[in-house]
C-alpha positions in Angstrom: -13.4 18.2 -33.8 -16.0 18.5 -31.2 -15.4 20.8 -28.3 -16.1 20.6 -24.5 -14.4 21.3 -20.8 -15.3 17.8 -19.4 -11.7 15.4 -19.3 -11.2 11.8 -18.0 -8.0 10.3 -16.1 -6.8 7.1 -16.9 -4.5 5.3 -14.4 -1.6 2.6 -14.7 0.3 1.1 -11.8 3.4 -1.3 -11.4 6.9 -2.0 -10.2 9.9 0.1 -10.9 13.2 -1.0 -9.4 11.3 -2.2 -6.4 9.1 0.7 -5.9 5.4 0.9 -6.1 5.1 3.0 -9.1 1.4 4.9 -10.7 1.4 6.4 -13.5 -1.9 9.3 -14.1 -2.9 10.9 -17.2 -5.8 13.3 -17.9 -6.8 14.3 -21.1 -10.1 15.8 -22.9 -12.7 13.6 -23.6 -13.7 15.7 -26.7 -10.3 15.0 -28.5 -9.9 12.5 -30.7 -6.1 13.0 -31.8 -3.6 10.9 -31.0 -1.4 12.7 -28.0 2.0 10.6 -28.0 3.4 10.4 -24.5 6.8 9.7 -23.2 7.5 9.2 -20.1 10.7 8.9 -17.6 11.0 7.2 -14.7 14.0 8.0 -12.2 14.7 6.6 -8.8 17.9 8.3 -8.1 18.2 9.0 -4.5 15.3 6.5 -3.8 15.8 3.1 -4.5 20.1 2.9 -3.9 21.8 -0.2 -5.1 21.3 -2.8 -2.6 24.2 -5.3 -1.1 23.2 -8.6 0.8 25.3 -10.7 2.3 23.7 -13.7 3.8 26.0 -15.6 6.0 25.1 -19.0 6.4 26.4 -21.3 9.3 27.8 -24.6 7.8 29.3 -25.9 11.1 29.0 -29.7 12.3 26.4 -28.4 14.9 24.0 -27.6 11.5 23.5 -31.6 10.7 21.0 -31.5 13.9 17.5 -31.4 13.9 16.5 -27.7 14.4 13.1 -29.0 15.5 11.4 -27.2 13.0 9.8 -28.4 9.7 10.5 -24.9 7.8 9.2 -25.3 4.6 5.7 -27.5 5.6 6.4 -31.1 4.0 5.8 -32.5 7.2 9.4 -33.6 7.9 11.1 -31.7 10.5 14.6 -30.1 8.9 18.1 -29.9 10.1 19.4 -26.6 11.2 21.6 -26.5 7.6 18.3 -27.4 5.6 16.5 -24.8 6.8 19.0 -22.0 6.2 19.0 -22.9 2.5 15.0 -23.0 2.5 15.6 -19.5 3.7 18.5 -18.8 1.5 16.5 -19.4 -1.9 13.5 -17.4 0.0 15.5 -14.3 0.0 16.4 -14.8 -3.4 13.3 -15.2 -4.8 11.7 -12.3 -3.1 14.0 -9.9 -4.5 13.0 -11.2 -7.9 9.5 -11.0 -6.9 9.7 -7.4 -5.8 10.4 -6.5 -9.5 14.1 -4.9 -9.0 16.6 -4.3 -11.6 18.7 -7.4 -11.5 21.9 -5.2 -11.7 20.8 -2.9 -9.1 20.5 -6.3 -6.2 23.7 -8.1 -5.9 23.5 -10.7 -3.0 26.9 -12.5 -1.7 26.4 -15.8 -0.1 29.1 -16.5 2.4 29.7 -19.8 4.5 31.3 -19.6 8.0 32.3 -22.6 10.5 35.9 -22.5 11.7 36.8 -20.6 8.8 34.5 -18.2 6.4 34.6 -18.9 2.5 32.6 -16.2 0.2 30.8 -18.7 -2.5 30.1 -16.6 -4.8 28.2 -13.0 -5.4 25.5 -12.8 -7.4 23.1 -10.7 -9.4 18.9 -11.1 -9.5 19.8 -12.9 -13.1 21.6 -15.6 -12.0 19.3 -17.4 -9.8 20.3 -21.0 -11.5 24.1 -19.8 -10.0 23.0 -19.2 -6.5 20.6 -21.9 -6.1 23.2 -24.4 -7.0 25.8 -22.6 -4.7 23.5 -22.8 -1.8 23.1 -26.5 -2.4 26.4 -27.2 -2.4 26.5 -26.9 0.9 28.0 -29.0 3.7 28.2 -29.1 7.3 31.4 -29.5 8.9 33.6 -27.8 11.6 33.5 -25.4 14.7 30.9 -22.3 14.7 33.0 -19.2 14.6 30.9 -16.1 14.2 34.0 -14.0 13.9 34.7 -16.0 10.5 32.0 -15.2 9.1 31.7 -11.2 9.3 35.4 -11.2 9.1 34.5 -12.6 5.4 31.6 -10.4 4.7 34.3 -7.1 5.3 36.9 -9.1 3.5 34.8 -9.4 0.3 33.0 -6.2 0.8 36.5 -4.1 1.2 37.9 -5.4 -1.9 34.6 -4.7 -4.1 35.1 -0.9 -5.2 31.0 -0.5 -6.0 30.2 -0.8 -2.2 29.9 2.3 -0.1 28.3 3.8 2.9 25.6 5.4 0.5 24.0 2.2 -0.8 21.5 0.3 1.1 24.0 -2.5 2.7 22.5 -5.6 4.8 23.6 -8.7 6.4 21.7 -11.4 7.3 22.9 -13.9 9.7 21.7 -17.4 10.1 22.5 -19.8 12.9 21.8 -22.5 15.1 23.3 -20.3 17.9 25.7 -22.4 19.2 28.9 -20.4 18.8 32.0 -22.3 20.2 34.6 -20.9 18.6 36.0 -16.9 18.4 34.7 -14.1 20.5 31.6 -12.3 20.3 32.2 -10.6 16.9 30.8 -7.4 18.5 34.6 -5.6 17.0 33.5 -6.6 13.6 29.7 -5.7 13.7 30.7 -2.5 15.1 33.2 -1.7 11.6 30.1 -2.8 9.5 28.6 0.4 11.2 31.1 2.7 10.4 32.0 1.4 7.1 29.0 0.1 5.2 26.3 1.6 7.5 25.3 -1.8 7.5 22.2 -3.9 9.6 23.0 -7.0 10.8 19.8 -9.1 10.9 21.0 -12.1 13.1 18.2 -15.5 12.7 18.2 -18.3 15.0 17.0 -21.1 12.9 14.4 -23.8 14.1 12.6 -23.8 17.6 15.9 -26.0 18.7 18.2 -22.9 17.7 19.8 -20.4 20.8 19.5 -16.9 20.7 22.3 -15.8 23.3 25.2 -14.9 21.3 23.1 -14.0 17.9 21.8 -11.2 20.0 25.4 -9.8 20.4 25.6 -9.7 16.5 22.1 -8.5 15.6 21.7 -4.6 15.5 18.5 -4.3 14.5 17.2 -4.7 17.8 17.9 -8.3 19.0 18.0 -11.6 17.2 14.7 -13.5 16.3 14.0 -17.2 16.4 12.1 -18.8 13.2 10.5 -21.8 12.7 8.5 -21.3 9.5 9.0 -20.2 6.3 6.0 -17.8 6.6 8.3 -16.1 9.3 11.5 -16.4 7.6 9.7 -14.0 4.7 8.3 -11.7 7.3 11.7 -11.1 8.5 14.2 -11.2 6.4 12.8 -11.2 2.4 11.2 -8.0 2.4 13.4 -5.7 0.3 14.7 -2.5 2.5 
């Protein structure tokens, strides 16, 4: 074996549970033995498991134009439309991000009068979201109430969810609330018992911001019209 003090670093990066990951190893160049090398990656304390609920407004007000074509095929979409283009956008960008499909579970929740919880999902069971989301119709008063009432409904009775896990809600809307107070009460027990965000999301140029401010805590609501800022705001992973 020839002998010599010079070495050489190879590198290897990727995606582990959502994190940027890189991988370095430096070696001798004068070996030629084979050096086997095992290595273990854990995120424990970094990358928590992650809770979405995305709250989508299914009232009667959602069958309007939300003077907006969201997703770019030239055709402007209706206020409901546009949440699902945005619904499937945060899907797929979890996905995309390379987590652990067990470590992401996302519950989609409908709210108009009343709030329903569709279904909750891990990053495996795209087909089974998809076909949720498209399944939905638009139909009744907008009670914002209904819907985070839901989201603490379904979150209380799921024993995995603490205050220690990365919890988020994102909100979407056409803004016109008409039904219910504020739901300030129940984005204030989020706080306290998930220490959760509340991303609140005017949808389409035609959307109000005046009461999704009251729910957003993550510094005030935001108005979308494209899906280029529908990804900006609310499909990058926390």
């Amino acid at each position: 074996m020839a002998t010599g003090p010079d070495t050489t670093t190879s590198t290897n990066s990727g995606t582990f549970d959502g994190l940027d990951a890189t991988i370095q190893l430096t070696t001798p160049t004068w070996t030629d033995d084979t050096l086997p090398v095992d290595v273990s990656i854990t995120a424990s304390g970094l990358s928590p498991d992650i809770n979405i609920a995305l709250v989508v407004d299914t009232s009667g007000s959602t069958r309007g134009n939300s003077g907006s074509d969201v997703d770019g095929d030239g055709t402007n979409d209706t206020f409901l439309e546009a949440q699902q283009i945005a619904a499937k956008a945060l899907f797929q960008s979890f996905i995309d991000a390379g987590y652990e499909p067990a470590a992401v579970q996302i519950t989609l929740i409908e709210y108009n009068t009343d709030g329903s919880t569709l279904g909750t999902f891990t990053l495996d069971d795209q087909t089974g979201f998809d076909t949720a989301v498209d399944g939905l119709v638009a139909g009744g008063l907008t009670n914002y109430e209904s819907g985070l009432d839901e989201v603490l409904d379904t979150w209380s009775a799921d024993s995995s969810i603490d205050d220690g896990d990365t919890n988020s809600i994102v909100f979407l809307s056409d803004g016109f609330r008409n039904r219910g107070d504020n739901a300030s009460d129940e984005v204030t027990q989020l706080e306290n018992d998930y220490n959760a965000t509340v991303t609140a999301i005017g949808v389409g140029v035609n959307s109000s911001l005046t009461d999704l401010n009251v729910v957003d805590n993550t510094g005030g609501a935001e108005r979308v019209d494209d899906l280029a800022d529908l990804v900006d705001i609310i499909t990058s992973p926390p």
